[in-house]
MDAnalysis code that builds the backbone (N, CA, C; Angstrom):
import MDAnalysis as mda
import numpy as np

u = mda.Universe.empty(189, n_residues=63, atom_resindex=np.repeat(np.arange(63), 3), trajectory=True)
u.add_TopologyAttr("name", ["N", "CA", "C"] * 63)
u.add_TopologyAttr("resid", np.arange(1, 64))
u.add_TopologyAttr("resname", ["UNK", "UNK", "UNK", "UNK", "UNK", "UNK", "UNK", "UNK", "UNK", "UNK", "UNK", "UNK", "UNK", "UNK", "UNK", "UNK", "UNK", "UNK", "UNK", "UNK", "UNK", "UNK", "UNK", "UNK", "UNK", "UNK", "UNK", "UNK", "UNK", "UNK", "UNK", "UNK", "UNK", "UNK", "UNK", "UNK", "UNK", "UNK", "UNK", "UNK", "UNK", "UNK", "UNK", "UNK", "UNK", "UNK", "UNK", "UNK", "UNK", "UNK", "UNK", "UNK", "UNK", "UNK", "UNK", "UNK", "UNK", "UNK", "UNK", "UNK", "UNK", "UNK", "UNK"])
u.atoms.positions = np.array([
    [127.324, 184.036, -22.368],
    [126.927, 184.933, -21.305],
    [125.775, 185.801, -21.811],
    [124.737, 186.114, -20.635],
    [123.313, 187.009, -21.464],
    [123.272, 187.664, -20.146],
    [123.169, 188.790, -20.676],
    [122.234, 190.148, -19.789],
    [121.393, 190.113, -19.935],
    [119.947, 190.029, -20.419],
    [119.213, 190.314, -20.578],
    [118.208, 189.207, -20.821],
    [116.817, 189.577, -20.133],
    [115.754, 188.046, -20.627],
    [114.384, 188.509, -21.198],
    [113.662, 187.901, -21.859],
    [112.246, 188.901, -22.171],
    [111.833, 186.722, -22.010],
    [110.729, 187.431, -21.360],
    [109.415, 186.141, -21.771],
    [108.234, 186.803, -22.457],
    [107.969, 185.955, -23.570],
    [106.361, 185.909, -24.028],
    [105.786, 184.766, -23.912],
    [104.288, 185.260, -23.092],
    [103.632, 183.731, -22.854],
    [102.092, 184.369, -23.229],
    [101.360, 183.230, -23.367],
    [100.186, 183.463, -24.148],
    [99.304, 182.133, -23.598],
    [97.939, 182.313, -22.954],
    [97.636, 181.181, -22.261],
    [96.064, 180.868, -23.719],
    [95.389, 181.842, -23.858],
    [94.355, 181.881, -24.700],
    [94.921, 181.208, -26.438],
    [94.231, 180.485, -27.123],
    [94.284, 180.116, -28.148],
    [94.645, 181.346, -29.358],
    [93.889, 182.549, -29.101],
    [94.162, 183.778, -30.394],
    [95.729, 183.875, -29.628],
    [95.816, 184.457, -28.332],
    [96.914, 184.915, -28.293],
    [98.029, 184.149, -28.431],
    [98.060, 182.880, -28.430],
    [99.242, 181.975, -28.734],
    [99.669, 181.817, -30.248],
    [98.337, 182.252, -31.131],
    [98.816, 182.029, -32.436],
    [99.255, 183.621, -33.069],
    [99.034, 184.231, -31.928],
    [100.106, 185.484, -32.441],
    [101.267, 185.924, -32.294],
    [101.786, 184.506, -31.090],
    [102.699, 184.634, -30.347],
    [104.232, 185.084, -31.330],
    [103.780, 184.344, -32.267],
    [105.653, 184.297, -33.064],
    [105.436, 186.108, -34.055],
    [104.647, 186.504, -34.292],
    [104.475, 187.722, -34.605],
    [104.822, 189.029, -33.513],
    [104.772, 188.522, -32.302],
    [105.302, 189.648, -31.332],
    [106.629, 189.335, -30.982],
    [107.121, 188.100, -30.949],
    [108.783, 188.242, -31.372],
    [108.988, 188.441, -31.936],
    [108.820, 188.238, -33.671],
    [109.477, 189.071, -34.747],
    [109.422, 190.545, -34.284],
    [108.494, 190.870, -33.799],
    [108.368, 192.358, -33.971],
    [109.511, 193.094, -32.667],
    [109.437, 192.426, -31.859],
    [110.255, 192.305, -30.439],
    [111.744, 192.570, -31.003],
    [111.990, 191.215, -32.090],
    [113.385, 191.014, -32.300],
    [113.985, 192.134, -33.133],
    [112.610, 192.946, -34.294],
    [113.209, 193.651, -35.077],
    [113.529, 195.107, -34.845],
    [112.607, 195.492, -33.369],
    [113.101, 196.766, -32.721],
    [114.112, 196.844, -31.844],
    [114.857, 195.695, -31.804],
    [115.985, 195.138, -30.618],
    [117.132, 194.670, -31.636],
    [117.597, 195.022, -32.753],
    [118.709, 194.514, -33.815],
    [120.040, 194.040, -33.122],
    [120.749, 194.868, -32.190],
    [121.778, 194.801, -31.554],
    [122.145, 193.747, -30.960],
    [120.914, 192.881, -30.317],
    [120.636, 192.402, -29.347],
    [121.228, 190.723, -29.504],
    [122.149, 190.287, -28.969],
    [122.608, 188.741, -29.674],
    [121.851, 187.556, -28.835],
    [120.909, 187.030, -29.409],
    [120.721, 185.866, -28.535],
    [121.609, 185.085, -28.554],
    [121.303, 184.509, -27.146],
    [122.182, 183.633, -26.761],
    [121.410, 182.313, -26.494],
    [120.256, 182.215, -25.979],
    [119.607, 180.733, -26.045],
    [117.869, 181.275, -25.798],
    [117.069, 180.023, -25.944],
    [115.836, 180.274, -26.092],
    [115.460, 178.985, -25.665],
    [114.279, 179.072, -24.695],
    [113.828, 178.253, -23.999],
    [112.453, 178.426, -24.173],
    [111.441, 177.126, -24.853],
    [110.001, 177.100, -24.820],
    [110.057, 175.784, -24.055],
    [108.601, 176.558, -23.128],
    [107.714, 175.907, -22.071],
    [106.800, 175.903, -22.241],
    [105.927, 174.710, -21.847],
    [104.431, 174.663, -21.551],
    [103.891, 173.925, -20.583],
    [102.622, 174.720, -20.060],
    [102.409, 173.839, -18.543],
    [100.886, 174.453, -19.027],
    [100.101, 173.081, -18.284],
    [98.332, 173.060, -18.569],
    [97.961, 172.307, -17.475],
    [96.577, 172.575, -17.562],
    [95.890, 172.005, -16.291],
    [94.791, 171.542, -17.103],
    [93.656, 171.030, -16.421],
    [92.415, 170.872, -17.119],
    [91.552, 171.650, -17.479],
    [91.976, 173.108, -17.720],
    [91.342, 173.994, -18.752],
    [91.992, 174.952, -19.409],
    [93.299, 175.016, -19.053],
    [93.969, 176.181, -20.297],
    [95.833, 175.096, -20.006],
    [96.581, 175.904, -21.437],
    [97.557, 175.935, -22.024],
    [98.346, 176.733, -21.768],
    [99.522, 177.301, -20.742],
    [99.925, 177.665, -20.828],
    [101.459, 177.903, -21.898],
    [101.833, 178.665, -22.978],
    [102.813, 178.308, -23.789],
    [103.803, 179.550, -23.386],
    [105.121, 179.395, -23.112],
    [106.195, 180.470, -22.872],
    [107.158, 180.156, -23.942],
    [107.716, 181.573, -24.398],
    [109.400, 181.344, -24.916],
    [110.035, 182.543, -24.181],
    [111.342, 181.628, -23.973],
    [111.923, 182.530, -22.938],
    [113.095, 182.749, -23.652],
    [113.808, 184.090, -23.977],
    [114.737, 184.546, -25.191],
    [115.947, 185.104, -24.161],
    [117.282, 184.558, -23.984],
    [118.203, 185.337, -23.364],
    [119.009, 185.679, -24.574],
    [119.628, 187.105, -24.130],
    [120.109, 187.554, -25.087],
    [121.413, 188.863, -24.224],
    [122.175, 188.962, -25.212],
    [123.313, 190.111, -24.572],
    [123.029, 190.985, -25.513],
    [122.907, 192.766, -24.484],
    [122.955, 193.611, -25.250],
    [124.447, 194.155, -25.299],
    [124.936, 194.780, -25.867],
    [125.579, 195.424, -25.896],
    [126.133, 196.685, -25.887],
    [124.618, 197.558, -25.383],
    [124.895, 198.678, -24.169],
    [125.245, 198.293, -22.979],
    [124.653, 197.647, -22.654],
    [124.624, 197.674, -21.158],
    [126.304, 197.502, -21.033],
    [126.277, 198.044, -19.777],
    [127.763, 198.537, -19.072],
    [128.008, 198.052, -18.016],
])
């Protein structure tokens, strides 16, 4: 079971290769937080890349 969802997506080439650096950083101000599953996507056309990871996770504030 997950409360909670965050997506990071990044369509530009710099920003995709920074992509796993803003989850770490995501994950390490969020400690509590239990993932529960993670879903990467990608969808393109004939000029860009779209790349997603989609992180569900249960907090354990929430009430």
């Amino acid at each position: 079971m997950f409360n909670g969802v965050k997506v990071f997506s990044a369509t530009m080439l710099a920003d995709r290769e920074r992509l796993g650096e803003k989850i770490t950083a995501w994950l390490q101000a969020h400690p509590r937080y239990k993932l529960v599953d993670i879903w990467v996507t990608q969808s393109s056309d004939m000029s860009f890349h779209c790349f997603a990871i989609t992180i569900f996770y249960f907090d354990p504030d929430v009430k």
